[in-house]
N, C-alpha and C positions, 0 to 999 in steps of 0.2 A: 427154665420155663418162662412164659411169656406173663405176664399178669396182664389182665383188661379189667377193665372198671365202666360198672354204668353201659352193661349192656342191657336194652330194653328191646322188649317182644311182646305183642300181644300174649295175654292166657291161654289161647287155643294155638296157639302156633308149638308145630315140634320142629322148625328148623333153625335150631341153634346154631349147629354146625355149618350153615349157610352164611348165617350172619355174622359167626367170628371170621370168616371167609374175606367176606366181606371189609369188615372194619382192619386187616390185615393189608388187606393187600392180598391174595394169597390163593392157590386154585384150593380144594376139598383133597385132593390127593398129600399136598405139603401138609397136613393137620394128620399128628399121631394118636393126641389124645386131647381131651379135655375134661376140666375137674372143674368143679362148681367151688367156690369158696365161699358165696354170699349168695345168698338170694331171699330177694322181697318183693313186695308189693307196692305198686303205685295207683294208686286208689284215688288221686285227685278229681280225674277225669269221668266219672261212673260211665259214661258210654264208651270210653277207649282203656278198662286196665288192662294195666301194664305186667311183665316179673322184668323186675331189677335183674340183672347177676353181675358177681365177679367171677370171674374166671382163672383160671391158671391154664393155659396152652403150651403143650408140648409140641414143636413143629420142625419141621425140616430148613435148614439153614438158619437157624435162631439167630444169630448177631444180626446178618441181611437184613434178614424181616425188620427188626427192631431201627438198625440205620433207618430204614424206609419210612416206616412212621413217626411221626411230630404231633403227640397226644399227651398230654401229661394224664391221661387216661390209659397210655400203654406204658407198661416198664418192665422191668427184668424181674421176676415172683422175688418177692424179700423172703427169707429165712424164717418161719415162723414154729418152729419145734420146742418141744419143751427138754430141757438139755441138763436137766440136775440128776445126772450116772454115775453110781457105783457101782467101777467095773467089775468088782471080785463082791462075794458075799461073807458078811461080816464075821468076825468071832467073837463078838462082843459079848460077855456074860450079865450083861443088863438086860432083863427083857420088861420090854415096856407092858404097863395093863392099860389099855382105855376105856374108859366106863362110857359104854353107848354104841350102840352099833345102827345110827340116821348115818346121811352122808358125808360127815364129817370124821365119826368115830371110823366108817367102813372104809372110807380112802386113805386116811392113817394107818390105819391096818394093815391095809392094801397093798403101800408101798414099805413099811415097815417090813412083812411078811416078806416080799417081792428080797428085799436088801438083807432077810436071812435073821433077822432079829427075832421072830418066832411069836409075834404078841400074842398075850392075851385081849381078848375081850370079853366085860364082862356086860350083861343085859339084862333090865331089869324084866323086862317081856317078854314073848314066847318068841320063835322063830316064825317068817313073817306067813306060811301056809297054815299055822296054827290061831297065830293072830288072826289071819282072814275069819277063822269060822267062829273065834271069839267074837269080832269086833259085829258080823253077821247075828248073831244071836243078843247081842244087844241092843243091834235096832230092831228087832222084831218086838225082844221085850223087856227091854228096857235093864237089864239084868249086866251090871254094869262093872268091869275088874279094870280096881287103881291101877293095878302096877300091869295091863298085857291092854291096848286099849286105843284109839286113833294117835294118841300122842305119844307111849311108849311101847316100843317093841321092835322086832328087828325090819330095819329099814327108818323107822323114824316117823312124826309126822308126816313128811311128805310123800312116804308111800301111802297116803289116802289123798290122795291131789289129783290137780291135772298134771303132776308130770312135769313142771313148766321148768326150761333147761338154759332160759336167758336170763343176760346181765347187762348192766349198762358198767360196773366196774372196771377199769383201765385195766388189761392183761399184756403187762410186758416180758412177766416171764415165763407168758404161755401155760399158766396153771390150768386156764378154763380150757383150752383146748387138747389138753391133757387129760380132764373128767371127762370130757368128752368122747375121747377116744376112748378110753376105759370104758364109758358106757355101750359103745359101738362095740367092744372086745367081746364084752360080756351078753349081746342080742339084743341091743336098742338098734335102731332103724338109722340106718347111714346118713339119711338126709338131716340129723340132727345135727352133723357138722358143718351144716349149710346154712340151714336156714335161717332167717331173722327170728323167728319167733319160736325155737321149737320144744318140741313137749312131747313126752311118750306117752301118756296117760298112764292110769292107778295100774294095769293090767301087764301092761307091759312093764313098767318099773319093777313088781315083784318075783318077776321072771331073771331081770337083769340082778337083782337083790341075791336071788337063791344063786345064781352064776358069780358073782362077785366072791358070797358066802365059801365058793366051795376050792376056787381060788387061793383064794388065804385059806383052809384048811389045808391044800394039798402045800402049799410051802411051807407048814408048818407056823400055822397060825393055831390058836384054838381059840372057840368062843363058848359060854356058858350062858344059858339063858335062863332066868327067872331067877336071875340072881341079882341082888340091888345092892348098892355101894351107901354102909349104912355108918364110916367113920374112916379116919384117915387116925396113924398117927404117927408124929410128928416128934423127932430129936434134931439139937439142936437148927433149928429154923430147918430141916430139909424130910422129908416125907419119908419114911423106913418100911410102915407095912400101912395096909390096908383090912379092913374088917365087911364082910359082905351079908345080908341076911342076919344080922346084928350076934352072929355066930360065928364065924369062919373067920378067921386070919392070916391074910396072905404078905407074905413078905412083898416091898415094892418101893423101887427106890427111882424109878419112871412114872407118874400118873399124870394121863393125857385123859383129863375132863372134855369127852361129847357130851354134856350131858342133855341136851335139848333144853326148850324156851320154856317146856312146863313142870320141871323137877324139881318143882317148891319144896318139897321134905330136903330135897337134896341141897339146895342154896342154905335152906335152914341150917343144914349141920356145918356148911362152908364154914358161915360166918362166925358159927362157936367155934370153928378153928382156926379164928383167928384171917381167914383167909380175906385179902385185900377185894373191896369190889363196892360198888354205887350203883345207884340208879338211874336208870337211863331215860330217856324219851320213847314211846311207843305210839301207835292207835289204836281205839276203838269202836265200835261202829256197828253194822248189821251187815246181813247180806240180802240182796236184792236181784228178784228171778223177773226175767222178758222173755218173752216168746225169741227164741232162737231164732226164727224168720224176721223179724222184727230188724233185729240188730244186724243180718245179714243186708239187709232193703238198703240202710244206713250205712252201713259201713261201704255196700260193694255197689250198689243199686240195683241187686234184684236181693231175691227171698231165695236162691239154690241157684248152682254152679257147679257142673261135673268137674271144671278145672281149680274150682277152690275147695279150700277146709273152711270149716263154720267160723263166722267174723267173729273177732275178738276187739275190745276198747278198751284205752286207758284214757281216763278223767281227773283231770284236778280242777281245785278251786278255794280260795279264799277268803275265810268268813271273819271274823271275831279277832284277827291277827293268828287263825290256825287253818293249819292245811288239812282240806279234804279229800280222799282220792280214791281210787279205785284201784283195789289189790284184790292179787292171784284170782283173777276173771276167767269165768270159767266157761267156753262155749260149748253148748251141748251137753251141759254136766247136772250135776245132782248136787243140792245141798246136805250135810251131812250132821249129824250130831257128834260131834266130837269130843264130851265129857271125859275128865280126867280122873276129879273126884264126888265123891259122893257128894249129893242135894246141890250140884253145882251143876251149869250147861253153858256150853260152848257151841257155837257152829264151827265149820267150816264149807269150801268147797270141793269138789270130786268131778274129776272126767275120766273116761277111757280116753284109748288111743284113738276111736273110731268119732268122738264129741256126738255122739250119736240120740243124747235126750232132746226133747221137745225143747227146753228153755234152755236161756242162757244165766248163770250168776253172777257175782261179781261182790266182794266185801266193795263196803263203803263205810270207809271208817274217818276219824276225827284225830289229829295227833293230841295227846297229852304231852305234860312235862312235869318231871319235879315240882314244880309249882302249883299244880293239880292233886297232887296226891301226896305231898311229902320227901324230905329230902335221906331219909332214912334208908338204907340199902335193900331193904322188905317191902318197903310201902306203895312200890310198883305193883307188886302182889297180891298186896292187901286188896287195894283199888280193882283191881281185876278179880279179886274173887267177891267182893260188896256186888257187883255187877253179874256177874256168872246165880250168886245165890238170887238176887231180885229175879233174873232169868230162869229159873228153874222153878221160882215159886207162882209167878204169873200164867207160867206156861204146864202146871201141875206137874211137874214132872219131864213132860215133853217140848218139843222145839216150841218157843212162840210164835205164831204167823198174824201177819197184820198186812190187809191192801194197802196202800200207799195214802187215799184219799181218807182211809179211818185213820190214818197216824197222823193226816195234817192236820183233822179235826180233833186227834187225841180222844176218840172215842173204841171202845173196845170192837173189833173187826166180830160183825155175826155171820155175812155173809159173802162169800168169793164171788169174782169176776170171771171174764174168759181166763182171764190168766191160772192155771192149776199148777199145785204147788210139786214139784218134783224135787223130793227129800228121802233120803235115807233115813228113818227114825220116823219116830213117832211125832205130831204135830198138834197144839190146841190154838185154836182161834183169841187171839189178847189182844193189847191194849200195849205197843212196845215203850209208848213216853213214860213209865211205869218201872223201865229199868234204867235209864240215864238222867242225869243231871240236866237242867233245863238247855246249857250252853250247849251240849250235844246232839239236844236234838234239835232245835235252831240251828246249829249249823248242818245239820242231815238235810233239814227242810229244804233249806236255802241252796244249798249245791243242788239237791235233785230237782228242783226248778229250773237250772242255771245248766243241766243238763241236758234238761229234758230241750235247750235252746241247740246243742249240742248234733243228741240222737232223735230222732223227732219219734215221739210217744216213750221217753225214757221217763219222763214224768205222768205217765197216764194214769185213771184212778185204780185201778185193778194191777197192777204190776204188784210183786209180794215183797214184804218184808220179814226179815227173819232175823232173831237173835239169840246169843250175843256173841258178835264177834269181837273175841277181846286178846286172841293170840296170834297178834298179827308178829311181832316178833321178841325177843326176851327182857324185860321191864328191868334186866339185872346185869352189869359189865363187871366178869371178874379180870380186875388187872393183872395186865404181864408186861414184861420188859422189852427189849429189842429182841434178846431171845425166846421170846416167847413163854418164860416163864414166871410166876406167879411169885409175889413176896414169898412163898414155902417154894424152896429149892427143891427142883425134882416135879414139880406138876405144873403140867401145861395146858390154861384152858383154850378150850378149840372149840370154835365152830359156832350157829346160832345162839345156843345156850349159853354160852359166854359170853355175848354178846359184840364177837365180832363177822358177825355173815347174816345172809336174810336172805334165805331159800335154799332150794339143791343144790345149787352151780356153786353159788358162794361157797358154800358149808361145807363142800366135798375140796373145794379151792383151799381152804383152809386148814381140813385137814390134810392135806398133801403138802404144804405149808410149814405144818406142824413136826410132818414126820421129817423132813428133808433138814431141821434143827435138832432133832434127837440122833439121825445120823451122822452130821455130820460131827458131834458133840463126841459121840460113844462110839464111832467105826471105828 
């Protein structure tokens, strides 16, 4: 096939097939097929967007064409597959457990299952259509279970997200395009293999979750839920069995740690065993709602477009010697409450597939470092739960909301603007300088000033603020070697909570990563 690059077309235009015609050389009859590989937006212009694509052309007399053209924007399509096969399925009597079933535990599994090795997984949370009516009943009232909950249970965190399925990560051996496909297998939406930006929303991801799930059941996977990984132990330096529900004893001489960014009892018992790990850098910050028309004006230069989906932005900026930014931005979406543990609060963001709410969100968070909070392997934690408890008691219980122009004034928010706050959970009117450290919030200030120069009304006095966002990704890296295993032989940590990934794409990257070293180890 043919690869093109940097083909550009108006929004409203559907003749594609004209213009790779076109840039070819080539009548519409010589054209067999064509495959989208990229495609974006070119936004510079507000009265002329653009969509980017690359393509892949399937054509009639292929060498010809290609003599004919002098582009370094045409060339022969490169090899881009993901190519790590075994052909026969194993017989290995090692069966691996992984503790978590987010994106990371479930594509470990995935391919483990797939290559005949039979995993277990174990979950501390329910299965994720049980989850749903869990996590539902706790923002009505507030009625709140540690262990089944936005952050634990089947799917993980980011089955309460937008869905968001991009990476800036270097993929040379085709890992990301591999979750990808897996997630197109299992009923995500094809253009997720295209797109620059794409995202299936909370709705669609638990769709693809329960398909994944049933997947590795049928090849002889099993998984077990509400079940929590409460000790490991440990002969000479290498991992023998494991303990679940601080009762049950399972033999295990494989342990592949999913455990996600917020399994503080879990890290806890790591370290009494001895297991290798530090602290990392993170951020924290709030999340901040606009009118979804707003950022579309900006972004596209109108407020709606049958040919586009709801505008999305990314923001940085530099205050204090630390970065400010704007993560997992949500258009169209809902802010959510996302607590873990008790008398503690956490937001997040949320969209469907469809970005279909009035406002737009977006965390805006502040990095920390070791030097912020201590260089002790917990104290990432600690720091994050100091903040989560201020957050919980300003806001009685429920999410804190603050307009923008009462947080510069640092006075307690009494009354809303245009802007209405669209949250899952429950909401009190506060006073957010009340849970940060003075540095954090000067630097909040200062960026959304520096923004608002940016998206014009990103700084206006009525836009919401809401906290605490403080799981932006895991405050803890437990060490592993070149094979990915951990000073205790036999456990391998994987994925966000480990702290080697930061989101879907990565996380499920990693666990596939993970599995294609315990194959090749024990086939």
């Amino acid at each position: 096939m043919i690869r093109i690059r940097q083909v550009k077309l108006p929004i409203s235009s559907d003749e594609l097939s004209k213009k790779v015609a076109k840039i070819l050389n080539i009548s519409l009859d010589d054209i067999i097929k064509i495959r989208i590989v990229k495609k974006s937006i070119d936004a510079r212009e507000k009265k002329n967007l653009l969509f980017v694509y690359e393509l892949d052309v399937e054509v009639k007399n292929e060498q010809k064409t290609l003599r004919r053209c002098h582009s370094k924007d045409i060339l022969l399509s490169p090899s881009e597959e993901y190519k790590f096969v075994i052909s026969n399925k194993t017989t290995s009597k090692e069966r691996p457990i992984i503790v978590g079933s987010g994106p990371a535990g479930l594509y470990c599994a995935y391919l483990l299952a797939e290559y005949g090795f039979n995993p277990l997984i174990i979950e501390r949370g329910e299965k994720v259509e049980d989850r749903v009516k869990t996590i539902e009943e706790f923002w009505q009232n507030n009625k709140l279970n540690p262990e089944s909950n936005v952050q634990f249970g089947e799917g993980g965190a980011g089955t309460f997200s937008d869905g968001k399925l991009n990476t800036s990560i270097k993929d040379k051996e085709n890992r990301i395009k591999k979750v990808l496909e897996i997630f197109v297998e299992n009923g995500a939406p094809e253009e997720i293999l295209y797109e620059a930006k794409p995202h299936i929303g909370t709705d669609i991801l638990r769709v693809v979750i329960k398909n994944i799930r049933e997947r590795i059941l049928n090849w002889g996977g099993e998984i077990r839920y509400n079940t929590k990984l409460t000790n490991i132990e440990i002969n000479n330096n290498k991992v023998t069995s494991i303990e679940v529900n601080n009762i049950i004893k399972i033999p295990c001489n494989i342990l592949v740690l999913a455990i996600g960014h917020s399994a503080r009892d879990t890290f806890e018992m790591l370290l009494k065993n001895k297991l290798d790990m530090q602290p990392k850098s993170f951020a924290v910050g709030i999340r901040i709602e606009h009118p979804q028309k707003m950022i579309n004006k900006s972004q596209y230069g109108m407020e709606a477009s049958p040919y586009l989906t709801p505008a999305s932005y990314k923001l940085t900026y530099q205050a204090n010697n630390r970065g400010i930014y704007s993560f997992c931005m949500c258009p169209g979406g809902y802010v959510i409450n996302s607590s873990s543990e008790k008398n503690r609060l956490v937001v997040n963001g949320m969209s469907n597939y469809a970005r279909e709410s009035a406002n737009a969100n977006s965390a805006l968070v502040v990095t920390v470092t070791p030097k912020d909070f201590g260089n002790n392997p917990l104290d990432g934690i600690k720091f994050q739960r100091e903040l989560e408890e201020k957050a919980y008691k300003i806001g009685k219980g429920n999410i804190p909301l603050q307009t923008y122009i009462d947080y510069k004034n640092n006075v307690k928010t009494e009354k809303l603007g245009n802007v209405l706050p669209i949250v899952k959970g429950n909401y009190t009117l506060s006073n957010l300088n009340e849970i940060f450290p003075e540095y954090i919030n000067f630097s909040l200030k200062e960026a959304i000033e520096n923004f608002g120069k940016k998206i014009n009304g990103y700084n206006r006095d009525d836009c919401l603020l809401l906290g605490v966002e403080s799981r932006t990704s895991s405050p803890v890296r437990i060490l592993r070697n070149d094979e990915l295993e951990s000073n205790i032989k036999g456990i391998y940590p994987c994925g966000e909570g480990a702290g080697y990934a930061g989101g879907i794409t990565t996380s499920a990257a990693d666990g596939i990563k993970v599995a294609e070293k315990i194959a090749k180890k024990y086939y």
